[in-house]
Short mmCIF file of the C-alpha atoms (twelve columns), coordinates in Angstrom:
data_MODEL
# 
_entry.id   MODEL 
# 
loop_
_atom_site.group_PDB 
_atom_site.id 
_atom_site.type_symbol 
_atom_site.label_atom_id 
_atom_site.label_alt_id 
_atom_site.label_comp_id 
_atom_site.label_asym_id 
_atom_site.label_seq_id 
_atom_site.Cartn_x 
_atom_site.Cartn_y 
_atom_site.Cartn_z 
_atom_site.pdbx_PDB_model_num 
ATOM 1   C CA . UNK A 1   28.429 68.886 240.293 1 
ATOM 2   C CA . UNK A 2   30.873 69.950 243.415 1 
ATOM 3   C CA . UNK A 3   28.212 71.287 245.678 1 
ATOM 4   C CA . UNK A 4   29.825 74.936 244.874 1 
ATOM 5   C CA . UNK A 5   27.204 76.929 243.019 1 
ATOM 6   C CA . UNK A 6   24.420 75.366 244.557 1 
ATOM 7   C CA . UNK A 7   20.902 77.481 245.233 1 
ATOM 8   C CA . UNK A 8   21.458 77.313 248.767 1 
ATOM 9   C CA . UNK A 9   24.989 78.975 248.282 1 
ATOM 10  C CA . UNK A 10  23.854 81.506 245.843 1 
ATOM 11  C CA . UNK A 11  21.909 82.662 248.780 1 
ATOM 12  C CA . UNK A 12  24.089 82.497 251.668 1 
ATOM 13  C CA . UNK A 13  26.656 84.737 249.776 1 
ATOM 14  C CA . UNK A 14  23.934 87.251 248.789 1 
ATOM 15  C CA . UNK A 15  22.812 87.103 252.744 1 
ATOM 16  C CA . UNK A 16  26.523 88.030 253.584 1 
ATOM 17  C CA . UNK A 17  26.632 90.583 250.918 1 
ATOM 18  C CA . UNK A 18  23.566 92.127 251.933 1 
ATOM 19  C CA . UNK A 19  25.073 92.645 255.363 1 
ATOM 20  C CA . UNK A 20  27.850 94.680 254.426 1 
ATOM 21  C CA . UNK A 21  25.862 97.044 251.142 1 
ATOM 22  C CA . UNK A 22  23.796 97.228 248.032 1 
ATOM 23  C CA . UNK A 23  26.526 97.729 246.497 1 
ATOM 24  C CA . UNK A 24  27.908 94.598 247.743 1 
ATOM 25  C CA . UNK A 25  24.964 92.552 246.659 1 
ATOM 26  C CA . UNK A 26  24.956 94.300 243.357 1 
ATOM 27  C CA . UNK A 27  28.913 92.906 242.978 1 
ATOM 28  C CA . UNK A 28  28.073 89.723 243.966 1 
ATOM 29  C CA . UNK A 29  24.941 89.397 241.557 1 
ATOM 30  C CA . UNK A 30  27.251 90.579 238.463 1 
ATOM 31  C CA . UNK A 31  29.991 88.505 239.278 1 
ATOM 32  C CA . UNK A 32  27.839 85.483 239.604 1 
ATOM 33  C CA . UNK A 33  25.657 86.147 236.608 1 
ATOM 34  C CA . UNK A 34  29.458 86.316 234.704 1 
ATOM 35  C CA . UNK A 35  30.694 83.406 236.213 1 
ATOM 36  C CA . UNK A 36  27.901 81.577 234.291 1 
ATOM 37  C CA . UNK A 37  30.083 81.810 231.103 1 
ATOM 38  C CA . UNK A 38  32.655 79.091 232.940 1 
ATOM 39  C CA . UNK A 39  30.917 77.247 235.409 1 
ATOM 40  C CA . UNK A 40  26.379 76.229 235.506 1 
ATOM 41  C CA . UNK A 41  24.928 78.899 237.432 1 
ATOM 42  C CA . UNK A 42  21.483 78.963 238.298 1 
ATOM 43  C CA . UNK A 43  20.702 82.067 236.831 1 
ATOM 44  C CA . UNK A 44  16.969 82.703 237.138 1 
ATOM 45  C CA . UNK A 45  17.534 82.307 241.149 1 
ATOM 46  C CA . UNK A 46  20.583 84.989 241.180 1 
ATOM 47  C CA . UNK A 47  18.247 87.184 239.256 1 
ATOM 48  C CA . UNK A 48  15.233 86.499 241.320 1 
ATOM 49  C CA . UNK A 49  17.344 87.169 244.663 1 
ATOM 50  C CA . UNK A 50  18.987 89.867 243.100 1 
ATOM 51  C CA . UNK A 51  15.312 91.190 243.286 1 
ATOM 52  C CA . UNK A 52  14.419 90.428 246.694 1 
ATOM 53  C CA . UNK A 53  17.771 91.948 248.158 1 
ATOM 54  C CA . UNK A 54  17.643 95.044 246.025 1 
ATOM 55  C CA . UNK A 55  14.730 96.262 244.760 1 
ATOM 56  C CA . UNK A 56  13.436 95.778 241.220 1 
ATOM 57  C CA . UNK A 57  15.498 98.830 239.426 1 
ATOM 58  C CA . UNK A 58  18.922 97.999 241.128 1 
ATOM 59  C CA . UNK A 59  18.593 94.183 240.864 1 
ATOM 60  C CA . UNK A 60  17.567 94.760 236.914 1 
ATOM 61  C CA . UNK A 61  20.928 97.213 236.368 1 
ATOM 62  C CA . UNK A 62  22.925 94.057 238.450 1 
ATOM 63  C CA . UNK A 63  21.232 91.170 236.625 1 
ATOM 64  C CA . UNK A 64  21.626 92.949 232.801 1 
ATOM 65  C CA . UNK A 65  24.983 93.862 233.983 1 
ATOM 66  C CA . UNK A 66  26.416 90.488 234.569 1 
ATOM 67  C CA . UNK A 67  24.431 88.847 231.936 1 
ATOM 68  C CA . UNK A 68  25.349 91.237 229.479 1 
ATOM 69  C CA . UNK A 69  29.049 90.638 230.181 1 
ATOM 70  C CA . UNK A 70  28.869 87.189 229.930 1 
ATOM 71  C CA . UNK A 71  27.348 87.139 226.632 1 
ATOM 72  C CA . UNK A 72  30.248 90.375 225.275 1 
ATOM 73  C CA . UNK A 73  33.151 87.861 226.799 1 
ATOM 74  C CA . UNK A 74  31.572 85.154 225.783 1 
ATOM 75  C CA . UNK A 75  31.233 85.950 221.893 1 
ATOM 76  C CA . UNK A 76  34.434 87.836 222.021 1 
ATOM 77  C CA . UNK A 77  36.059 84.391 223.181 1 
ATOM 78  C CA . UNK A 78  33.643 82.185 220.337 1 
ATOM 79  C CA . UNK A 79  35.353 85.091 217.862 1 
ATOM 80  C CA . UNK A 80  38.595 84.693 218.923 1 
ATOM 81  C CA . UNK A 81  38.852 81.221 219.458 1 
ATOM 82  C CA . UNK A 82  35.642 79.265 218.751 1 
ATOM 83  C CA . UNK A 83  36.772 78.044 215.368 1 
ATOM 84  C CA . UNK A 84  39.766 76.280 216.819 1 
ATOM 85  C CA . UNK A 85  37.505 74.744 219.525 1 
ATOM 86  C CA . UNK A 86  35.071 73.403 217.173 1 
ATOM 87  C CA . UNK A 87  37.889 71.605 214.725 1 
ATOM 88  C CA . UNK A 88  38.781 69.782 218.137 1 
ATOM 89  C CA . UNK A 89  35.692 68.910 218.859 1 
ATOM 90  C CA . UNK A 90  34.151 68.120 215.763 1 
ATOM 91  C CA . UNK A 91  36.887 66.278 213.484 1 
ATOM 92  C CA . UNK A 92  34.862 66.148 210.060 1 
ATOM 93  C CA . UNK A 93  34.617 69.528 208.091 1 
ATOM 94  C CA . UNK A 94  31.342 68.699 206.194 1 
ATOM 95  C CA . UNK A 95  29.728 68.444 210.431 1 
ATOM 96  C CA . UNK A 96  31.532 71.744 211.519 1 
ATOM 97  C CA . UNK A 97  29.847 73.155 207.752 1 
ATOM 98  C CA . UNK A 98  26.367 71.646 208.684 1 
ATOM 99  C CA . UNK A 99  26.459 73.226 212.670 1 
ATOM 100 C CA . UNK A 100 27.939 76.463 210.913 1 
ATOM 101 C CA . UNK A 101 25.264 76.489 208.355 1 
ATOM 102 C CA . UNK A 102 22.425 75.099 211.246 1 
ATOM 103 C CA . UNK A 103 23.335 78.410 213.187 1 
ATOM 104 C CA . UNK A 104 23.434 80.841 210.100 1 
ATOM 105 C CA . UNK A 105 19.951 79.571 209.806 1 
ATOM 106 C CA . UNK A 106 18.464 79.178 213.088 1 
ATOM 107 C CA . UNK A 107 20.861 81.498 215.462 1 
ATOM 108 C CA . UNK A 108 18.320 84.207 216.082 1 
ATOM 109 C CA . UNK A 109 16.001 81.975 217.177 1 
ATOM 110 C CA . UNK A 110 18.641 80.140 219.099 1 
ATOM 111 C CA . UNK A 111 19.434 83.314 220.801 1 
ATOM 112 C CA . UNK A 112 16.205 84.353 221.153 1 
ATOM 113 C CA . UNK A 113 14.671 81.034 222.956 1 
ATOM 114 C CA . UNK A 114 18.211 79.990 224.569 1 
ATOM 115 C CA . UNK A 115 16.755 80.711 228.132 1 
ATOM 116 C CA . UNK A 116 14.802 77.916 227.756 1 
ATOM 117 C CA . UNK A 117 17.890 75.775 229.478 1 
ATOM 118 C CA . UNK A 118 20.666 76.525 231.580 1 
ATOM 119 C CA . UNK A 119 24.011 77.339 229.895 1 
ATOM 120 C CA . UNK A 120 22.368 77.580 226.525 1 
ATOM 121 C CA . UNK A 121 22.465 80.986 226.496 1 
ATOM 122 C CA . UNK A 122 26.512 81.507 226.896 1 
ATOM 123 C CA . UNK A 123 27.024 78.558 224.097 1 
ATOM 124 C CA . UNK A 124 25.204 80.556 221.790 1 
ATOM 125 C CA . UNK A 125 27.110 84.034 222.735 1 
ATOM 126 C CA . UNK A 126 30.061 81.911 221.968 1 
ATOM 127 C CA . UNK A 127 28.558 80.390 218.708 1 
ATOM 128 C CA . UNK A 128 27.785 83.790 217.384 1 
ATOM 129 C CA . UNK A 129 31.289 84.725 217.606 1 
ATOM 130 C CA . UNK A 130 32.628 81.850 216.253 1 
ATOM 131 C CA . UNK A 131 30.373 81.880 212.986 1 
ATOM 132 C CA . UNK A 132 30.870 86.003 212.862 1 
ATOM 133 C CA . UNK A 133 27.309 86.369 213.347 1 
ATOM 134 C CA . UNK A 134 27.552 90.530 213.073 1 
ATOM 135 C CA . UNK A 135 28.181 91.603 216.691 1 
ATOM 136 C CA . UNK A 136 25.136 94.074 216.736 1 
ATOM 137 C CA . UNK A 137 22.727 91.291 215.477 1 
ATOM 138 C CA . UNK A 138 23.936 88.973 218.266 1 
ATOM 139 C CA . UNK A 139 23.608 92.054 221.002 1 
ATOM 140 C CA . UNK A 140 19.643 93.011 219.300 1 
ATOM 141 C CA . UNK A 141 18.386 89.726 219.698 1 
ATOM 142 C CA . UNK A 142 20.663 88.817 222.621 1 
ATOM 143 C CA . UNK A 143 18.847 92.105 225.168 1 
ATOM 144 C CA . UNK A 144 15.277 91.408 223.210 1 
ATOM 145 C CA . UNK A 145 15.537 87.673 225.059 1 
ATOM 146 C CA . UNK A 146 17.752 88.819 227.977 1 
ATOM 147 C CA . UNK A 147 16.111 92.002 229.353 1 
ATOM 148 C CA . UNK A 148 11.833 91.184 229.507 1 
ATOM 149 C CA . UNK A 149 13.508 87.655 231.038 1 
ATOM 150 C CA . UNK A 150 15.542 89.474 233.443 1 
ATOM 151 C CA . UNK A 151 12.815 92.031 234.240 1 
ATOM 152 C CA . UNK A 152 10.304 89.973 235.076 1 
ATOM 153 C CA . UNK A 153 12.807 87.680 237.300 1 
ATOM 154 C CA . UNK A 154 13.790 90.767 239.341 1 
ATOM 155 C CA . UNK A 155 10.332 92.110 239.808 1 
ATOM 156 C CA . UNK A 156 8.862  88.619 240.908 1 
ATOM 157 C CA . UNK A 157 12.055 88.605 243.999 1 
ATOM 158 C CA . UNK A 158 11.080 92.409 244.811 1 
ATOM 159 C CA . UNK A 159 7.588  91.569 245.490 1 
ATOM 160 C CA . UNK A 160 8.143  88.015 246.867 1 
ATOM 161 C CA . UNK A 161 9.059  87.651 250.355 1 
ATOM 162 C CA . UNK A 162 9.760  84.241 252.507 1 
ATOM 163 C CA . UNK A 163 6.390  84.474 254.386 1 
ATOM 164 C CA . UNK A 164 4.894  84.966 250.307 1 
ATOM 165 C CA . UNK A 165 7.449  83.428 247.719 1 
ATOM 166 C CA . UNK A 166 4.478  83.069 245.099 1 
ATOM 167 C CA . UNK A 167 5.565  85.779 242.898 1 
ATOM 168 C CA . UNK A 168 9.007  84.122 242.089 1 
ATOM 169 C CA . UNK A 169 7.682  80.957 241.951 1 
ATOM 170 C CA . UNK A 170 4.992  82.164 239.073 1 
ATOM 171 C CA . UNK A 171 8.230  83.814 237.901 1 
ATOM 172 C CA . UNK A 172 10.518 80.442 237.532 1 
ATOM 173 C CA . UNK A 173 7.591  78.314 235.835 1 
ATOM 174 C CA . UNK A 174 5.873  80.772 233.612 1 
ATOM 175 C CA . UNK A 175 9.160  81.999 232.188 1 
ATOM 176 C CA . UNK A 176 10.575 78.262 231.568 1 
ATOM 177 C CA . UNK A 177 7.074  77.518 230.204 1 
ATOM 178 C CA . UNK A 178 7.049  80.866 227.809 1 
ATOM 179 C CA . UNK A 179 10.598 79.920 226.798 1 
ATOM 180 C CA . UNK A 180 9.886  76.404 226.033 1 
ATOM 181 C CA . UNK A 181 6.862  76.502 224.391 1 
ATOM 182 C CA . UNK A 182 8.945  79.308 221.785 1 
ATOM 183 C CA . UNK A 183 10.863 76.937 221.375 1 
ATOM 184 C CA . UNK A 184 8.513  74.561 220.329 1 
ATOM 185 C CA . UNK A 185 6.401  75.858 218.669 1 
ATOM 186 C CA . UNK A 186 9.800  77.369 216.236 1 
ATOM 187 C CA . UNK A 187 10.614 73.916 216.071 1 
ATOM 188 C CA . UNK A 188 6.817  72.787 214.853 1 
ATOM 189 C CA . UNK A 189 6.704  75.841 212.116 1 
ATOM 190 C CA . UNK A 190 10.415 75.348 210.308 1 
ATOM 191 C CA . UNK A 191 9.265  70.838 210.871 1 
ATOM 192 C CA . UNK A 192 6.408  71.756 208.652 1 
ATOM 193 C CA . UNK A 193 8.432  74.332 206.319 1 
ATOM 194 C CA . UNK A 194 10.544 71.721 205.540 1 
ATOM 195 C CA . UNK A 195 10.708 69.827 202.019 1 
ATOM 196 C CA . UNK A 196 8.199  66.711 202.274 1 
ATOM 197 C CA . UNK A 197 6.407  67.887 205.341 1 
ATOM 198 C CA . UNK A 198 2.643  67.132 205.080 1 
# 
């Protein structure tokens, strides 16, 4: 919304970075992947350049870095204060009870498919904290989403260049299409679970 984190940015700094060292880059594409537990960052295209300015083993090792750190920070914040943030947000106790039991049900799956849209995936980290989902449940299902996501991002920018940008291109719309059609189709199953479905 203030022009900061914009794709054209992301890039630029990752240029400058990858003037100076991988290690650099590696910094930049951690801190930026973090930063994504304050502030929208667009994610897939850190990860993808993260690729391209890399390689496909470092950029991986940057991209799990920072994403893992945001989701650790970001439950251990949802843990430590998520259930005071929710009674501020959400007045009535029977609501907070019925998103509280709506994640006890569905927060696997919530973890699991939260790639699907930007910043879902740090206001789930932050849900499981606040509803003491079990830490190690939260970090299984959190990597099982998070790492063949992350992989295949990085891999598409190591192989894509800018006379050839296919690759991550393929990358950005099969893995929003994979992601949201999980979703979906976990959506369609529990719809026809429920009581009264025909």
């Amino acid at each position: 919304m203030l022009g900061i984190l914009t794709v054209d940015n992301v890039r630029s700094w990752l240029d400058a970075a990858s003037d100076l060292s991988g290690p650099a880059v590696a910094a930049v594409v951690v801190a930026l992947l973090f930063l994504d537990l304050f502030v929208a960052v667009p994610t897939l295209t850190v990860m993808i350049l993260g690729g391209y300015f890399l390689g496909f083993l470092p950029g991986l090792a940057a991209a799990l870095a920072g994403s893992c750190l945001a989701a650790v920070v970001g439950y251990g914040l949802g843990a430590r204060f998520g259930v005071r943030i929710i009674k501020r947000i959400v007045k009535d106790p029977a609501e907070r009870a019925r998103i509280e039991e709506a994640f006890g049900r569905h927060g696997t799956a919530m973890i699991l498919f939260a790639r699907a849209a930007p910043i879902l995936p740090e206001v789930t980290s932050c849900m499981a904290g606040a509803t003491g989902m079990p830490f190690a449940k939260f970090a299984f299902f959190y990597l099982l989403a998070t790492l063949p996501y992350a992989a295949i991002a990085v891999w598409a920018g190591s192989i894509s260049s800018l006379d050839d940008p296919l690759p991550a291109i393929y990358a950005v719309v099969g893995l929003y299409a994979l992601f949201w059609a999980g979703g979906y189709a976990y959506r369609r199953r529990n719809a026809l679970r429920a009581p009264g479905a025909g």
